[in-house]
FISESE-374127 format. One line per field, with one value per residue (C-alpha): y negated, x, z. Coordinates in Angstrom, 1 decimal, always signed. Example, Ala and Ser with C-alpha at 12.3 -4.5 7.8 and 13.67 -1.06 7.14 Angstrom:
2
py c(+4.5, +1.1)
px c(+12.3, +13.7)
pz c(+7.8, +7.1)
***
This chain:
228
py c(+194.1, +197.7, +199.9, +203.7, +205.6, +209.5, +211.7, +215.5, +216.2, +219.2, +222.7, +222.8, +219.2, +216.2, +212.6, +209.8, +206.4, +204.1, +200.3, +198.2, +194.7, +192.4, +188.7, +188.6, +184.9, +182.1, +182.5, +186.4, +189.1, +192.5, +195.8, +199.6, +201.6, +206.1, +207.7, +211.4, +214.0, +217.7, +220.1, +224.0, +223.3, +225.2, +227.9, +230.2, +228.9, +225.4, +223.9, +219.6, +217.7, +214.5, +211.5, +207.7, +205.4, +202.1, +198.9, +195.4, +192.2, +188.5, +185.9, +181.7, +180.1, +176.9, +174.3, +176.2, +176.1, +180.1, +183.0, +186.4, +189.4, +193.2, +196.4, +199.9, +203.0, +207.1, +209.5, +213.3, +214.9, +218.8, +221.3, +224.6, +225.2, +228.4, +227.9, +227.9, +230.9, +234.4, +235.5, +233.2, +234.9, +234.8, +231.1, +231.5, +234.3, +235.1, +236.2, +238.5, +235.2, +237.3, +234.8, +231.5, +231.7, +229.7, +231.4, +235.1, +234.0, +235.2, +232.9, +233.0, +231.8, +232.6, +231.8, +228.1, +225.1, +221.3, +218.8, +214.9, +212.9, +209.5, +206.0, +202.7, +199.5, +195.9, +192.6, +189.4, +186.2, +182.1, +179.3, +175.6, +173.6, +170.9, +169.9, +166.0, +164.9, +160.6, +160.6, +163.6, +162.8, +164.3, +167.2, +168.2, +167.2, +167.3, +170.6, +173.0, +176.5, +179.6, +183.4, +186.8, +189.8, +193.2, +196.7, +200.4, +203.4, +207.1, +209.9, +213.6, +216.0, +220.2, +222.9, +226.3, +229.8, +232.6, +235.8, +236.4, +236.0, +236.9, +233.6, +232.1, +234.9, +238.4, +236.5, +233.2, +232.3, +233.4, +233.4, +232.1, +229.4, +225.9, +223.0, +219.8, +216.7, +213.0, +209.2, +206.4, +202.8, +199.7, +196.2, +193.0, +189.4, +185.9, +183.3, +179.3, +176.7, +173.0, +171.1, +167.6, +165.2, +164.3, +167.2, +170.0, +173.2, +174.5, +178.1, +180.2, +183.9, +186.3, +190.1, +193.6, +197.0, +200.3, +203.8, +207.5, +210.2, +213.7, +217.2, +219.4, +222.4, +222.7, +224.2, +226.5, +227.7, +228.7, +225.3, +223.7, +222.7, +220.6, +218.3, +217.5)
px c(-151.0, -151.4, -154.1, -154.5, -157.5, -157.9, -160.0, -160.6, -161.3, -162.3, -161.7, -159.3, -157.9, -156.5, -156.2, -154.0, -153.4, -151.1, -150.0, -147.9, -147.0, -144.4, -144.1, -140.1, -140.2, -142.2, -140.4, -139.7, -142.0, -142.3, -144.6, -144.1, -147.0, -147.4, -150.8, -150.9, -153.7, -153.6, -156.6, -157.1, -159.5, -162.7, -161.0, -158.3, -154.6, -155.9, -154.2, -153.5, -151.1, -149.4, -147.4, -146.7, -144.4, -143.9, -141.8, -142.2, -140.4, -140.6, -138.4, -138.1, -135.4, -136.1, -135.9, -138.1, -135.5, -134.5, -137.1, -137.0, -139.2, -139.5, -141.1, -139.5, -142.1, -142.0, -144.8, -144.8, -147.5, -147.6, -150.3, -150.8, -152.1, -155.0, -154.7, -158.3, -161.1, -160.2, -163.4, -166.5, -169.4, -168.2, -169.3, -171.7, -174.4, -173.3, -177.1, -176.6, -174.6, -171.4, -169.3, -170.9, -168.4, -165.5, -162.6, -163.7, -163.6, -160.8, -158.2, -156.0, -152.9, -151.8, -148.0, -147.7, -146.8, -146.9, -144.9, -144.3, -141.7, -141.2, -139.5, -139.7, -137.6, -138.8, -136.5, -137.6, -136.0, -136.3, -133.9, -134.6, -131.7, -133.7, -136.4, -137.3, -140.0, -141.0, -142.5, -144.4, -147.6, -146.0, -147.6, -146.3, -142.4, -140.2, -138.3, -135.7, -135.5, -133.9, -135.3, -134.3, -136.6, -135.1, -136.7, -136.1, -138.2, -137.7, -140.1, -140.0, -142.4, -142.1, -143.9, -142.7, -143.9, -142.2, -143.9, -144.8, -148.6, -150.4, -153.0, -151.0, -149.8, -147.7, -145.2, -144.5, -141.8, -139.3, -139.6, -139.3, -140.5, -138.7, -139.8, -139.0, -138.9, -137.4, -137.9, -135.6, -136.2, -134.4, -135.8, -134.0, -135.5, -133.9, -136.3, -135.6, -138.5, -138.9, -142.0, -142.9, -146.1, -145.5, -144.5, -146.4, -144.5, -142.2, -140.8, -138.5, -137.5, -135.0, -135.8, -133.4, -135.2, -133.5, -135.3, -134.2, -136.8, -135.7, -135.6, -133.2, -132.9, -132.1, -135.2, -133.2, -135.8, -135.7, -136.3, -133.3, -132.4, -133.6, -131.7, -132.1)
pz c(+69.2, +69.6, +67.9, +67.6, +66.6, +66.6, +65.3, +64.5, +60.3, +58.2, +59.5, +62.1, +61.4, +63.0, +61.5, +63.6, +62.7, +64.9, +64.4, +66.7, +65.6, +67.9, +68.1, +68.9, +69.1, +66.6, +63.5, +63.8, +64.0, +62.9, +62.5, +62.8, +61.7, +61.7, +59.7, +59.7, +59.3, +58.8, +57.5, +56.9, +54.5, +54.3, +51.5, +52.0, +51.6, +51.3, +54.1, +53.6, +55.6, +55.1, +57.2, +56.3, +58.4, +58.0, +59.0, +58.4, +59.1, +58.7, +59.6, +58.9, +60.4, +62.9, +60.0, +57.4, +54.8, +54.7, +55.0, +54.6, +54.6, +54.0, +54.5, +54.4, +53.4, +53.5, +53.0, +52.6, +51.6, +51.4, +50.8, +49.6, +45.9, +45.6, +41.6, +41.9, +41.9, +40.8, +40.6, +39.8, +40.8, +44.3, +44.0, +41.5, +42.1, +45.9, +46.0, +49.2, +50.7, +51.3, +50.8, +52.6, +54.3, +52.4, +53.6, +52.1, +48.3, +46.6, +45.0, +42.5, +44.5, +48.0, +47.9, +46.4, +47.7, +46.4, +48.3, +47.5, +48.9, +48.2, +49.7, +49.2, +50.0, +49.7, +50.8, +49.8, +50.5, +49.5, +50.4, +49.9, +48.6, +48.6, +51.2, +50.9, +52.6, +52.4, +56.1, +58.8, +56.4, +53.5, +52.7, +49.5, +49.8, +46.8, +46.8, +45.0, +46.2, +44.9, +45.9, +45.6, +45.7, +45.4, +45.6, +45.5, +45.2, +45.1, +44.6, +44.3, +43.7, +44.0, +43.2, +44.6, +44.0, +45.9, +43.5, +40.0, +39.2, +36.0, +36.5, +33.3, +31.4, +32.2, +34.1, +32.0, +34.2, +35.6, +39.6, +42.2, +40.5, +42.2, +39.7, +40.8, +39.5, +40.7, +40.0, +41.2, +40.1, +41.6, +40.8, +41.6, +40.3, +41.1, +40.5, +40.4, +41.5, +41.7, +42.9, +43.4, +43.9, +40.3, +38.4, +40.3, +40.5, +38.2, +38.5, +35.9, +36.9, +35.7, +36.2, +35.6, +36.1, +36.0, +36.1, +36.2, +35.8, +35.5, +36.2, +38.2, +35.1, +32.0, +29.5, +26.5, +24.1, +20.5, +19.1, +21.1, +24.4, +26.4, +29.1, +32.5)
***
């Protein structure tokens, strides 16, 4: 299956959205999908754009005792950051309607960007060790399977601003500013389950997550220091 749709957005935009799924054979099939959309933005320097991909899979082997299944996910998003009015009555008592038009107001900002990154990795599999079925009628066959599922994300988000501006204070900081800041977790989980007419469904799990959040400076102030 195929399916795309187009269409133009806000000021000067363009939004697209794509899928294509394939059928590789009856126990295989898989999916690689594309959104992306770009806008100027009715205000000066407020300019949006941002892309997602994705992949899928899913596989079962001819005697239904192993499956496995995934997905692997980016996005970027970027856009430019106005820090908001500089001067309210612009907006607020534009009697003389100067400033209808959007794009005249003055802003606080004009050289800032935001960008956010992140990725993402799922696999997720299940074998049956034990698979015993009393005739073709039974419907709900005594089993034993064991499963893994295992996943692994990273995200980082910047905020960069080439000159000095007095929006917060005679320069606060010192510049170009470069802030950014990074996540990475990894999550694995093996789970054991056992099911039967008689017992129902049993299932017992053991889990491990790990995290890292952290900067890429160093913040010495008078009270102490303060790590990465």
């Amino acid at each position: 299956m195929t399916e795309l749709m187009f269409k133009t957005t806000m000021e000067q935009g363009q939004f697209l959205d794509a899928l294509l799924t394939f059928n590789m054979s009856k126990r295989l099939n898989a999916s690689v999908a594309y959104t992306g959309f770009r806008s100027l933005g009715k205000y000066r320097y407020e300019q949006a754009q941002d892309g997602k991909f994705r992949v899928t899979f899913n596989y079962v082997t001819e005697n239904g005792r192993y499956d496995i299944r995934g997905h692997i996910a980016a996005q970027e998003l970027e856009d430019q950051e106005s820090g908001g009015l500089e001067d309210r009555s612009q907006f607020e008592e534009d009697e003389s309607g100067d400033f209808q038009d959007r794009a005249k107001i003055d802003l606080l900002y004009t050289n800032a960007r935001n960008r956010i990154l992140g990725k993402r990795y799922v696999f997720e599999q299940r074998y049956k060790l034990v698979s015993h079925k009393k005739d073709s009628t039974d419907t709900d066959p005594t089993s034993l399977a064991i499963g893994h599922e295992f996943g692994y994300e990273t995200k980082m988000y910047d905020f960069r601003q080439t000159a000095q501006n007095d929006a917060l204070g005679e320069d606060p900081f010192l510049v170009p500013i470069e802030d950014r800041a990074r996540l990475k977790t990894m999550y694995n989980r093996g789970s054991v389950q056992f099911s039967n007419r008689t017992l129902g469904r049993l299932a017992g799990n053991v889990s491990l997550f790990n995290y890292n959040y952290f900067f890429n400076s160093v913040l010495i102030t008078d009270e102490g220091t303060i790590q990465n």
